[in-house]
N, C-alpha and C positions, 0 to 999 in steps of 0.2 A: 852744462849746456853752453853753447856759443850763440853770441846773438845770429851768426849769418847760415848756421848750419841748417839744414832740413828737420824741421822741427815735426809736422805732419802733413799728410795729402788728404784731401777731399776729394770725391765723388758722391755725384749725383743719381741718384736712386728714384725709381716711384713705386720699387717695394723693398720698404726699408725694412720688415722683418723678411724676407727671404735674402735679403742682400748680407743680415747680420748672417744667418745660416749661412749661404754659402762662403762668408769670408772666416767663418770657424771651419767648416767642415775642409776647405780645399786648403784654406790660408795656418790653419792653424793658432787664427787669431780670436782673442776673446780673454774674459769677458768683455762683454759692451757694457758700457756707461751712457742710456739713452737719454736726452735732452729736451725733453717735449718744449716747443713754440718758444726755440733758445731767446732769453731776456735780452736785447740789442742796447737797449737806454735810447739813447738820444740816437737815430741814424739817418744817415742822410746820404743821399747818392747825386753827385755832384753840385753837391751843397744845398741840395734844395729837401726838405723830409721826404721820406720815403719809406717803403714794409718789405723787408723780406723775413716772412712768417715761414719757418723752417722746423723742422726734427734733425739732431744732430745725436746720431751714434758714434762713440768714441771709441777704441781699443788701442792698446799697448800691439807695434807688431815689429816686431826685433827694435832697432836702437831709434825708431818713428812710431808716432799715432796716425793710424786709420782712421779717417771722419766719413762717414757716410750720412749723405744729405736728400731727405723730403723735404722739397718745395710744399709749403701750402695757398701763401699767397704771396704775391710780388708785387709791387708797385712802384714806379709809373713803369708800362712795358718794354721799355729801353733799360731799365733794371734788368728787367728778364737776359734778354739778349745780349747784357754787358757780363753778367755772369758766366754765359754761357750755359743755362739749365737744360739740361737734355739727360734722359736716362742713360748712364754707363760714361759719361764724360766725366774729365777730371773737373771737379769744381776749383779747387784751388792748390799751392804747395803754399807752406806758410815756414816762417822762421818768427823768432821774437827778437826784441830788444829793448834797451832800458830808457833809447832816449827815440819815441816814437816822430818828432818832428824831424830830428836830422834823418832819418831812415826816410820819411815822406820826403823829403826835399833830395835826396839823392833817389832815389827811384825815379819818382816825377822828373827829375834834372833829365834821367838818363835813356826818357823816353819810356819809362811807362806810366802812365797815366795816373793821378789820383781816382778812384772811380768812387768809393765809398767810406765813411768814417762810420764808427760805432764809439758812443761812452756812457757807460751802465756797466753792466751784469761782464762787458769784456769791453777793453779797450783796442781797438784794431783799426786797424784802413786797410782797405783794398783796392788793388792796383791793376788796369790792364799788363797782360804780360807784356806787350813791349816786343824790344828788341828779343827778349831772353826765350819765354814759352808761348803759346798757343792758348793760356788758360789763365785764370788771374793769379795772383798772388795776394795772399794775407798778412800781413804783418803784425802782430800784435805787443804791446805791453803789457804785458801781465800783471794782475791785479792779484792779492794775496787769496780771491778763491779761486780763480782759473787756475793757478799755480798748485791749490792743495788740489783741486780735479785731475791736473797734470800727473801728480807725485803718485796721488790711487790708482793711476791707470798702470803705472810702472809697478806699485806692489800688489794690483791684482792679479796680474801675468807673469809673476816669480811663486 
């Protein structure tokens, strides 16, 4: 893995099991690895606490993981809209890396935005896209279970 490569895409769902169906039946992708009320730790959306209570489906789909996203609850509603939540929109593209503050300070630098931090269950930030996409970007450091969830996703789809 590279840290700057396309590691996986998100989309937003408000029917996450027919969205796993049709992403096996058309896409060819699966299994899923479903994530009920993903564990955030500590999050905060533009440094202030804040909820985005979600379902995250996962799947292995060629050399990227497919994340599909139920919204359950959001908060403050500026969250909402900084996401971008909407059925069929990309939620986010994500890459990882090892040193998550330089990756913050060069995005942020370059014009995209900090929007959200996570530290618990996955360590990430999210960033408006900025100059680059229309949709946020995630950036994560990987913690030694997101990494083993990563690894299963690749030996369940071989």
């Amino acid at each position: 893995m590279t840290s700057r490569g396309l590691h996986h895409i998100g989309y937003w769902t408000e029917d996450l099991e027919a969205s796993i169906r049709d992403a096996e039946r058309l896409l060819g992708v699966g299994p899923f690895t479903v994530l009920e009320h993903v564990d955030l730790g500590e999050f905060r959306f533009r440094g202030a606490p804040a909820v985005l209570d979600h379902t995250a489906a996962f799947a292995q789909w060629g050399p990227v993981i497919l994340e599909l996203n139920l919204a359950h609850r959001i908060e403050p509603p500026e969250l909402r809209a900084a996401l971008g939540v909407a059925p069929g929109a990309v939620s986010h593209v994500s890459w990882w890396t090892e040193d998550l503050a330089a990756e913050t300070q060069d995005l942020d630098g370059g014009g995209c935005a900090l929007l959200t931090t996570s530290v618990g269950g996955a360590v990430a930030n999210w960033f408006d896209g900025g100059p680059l996409f229309a949709h946020p970007i995630e950036i994560h450091q990987p913690t030694p279970g997101v990494r083993r969830m990563w690894d299963s996703l690749r030996t369940e789809a071989s």
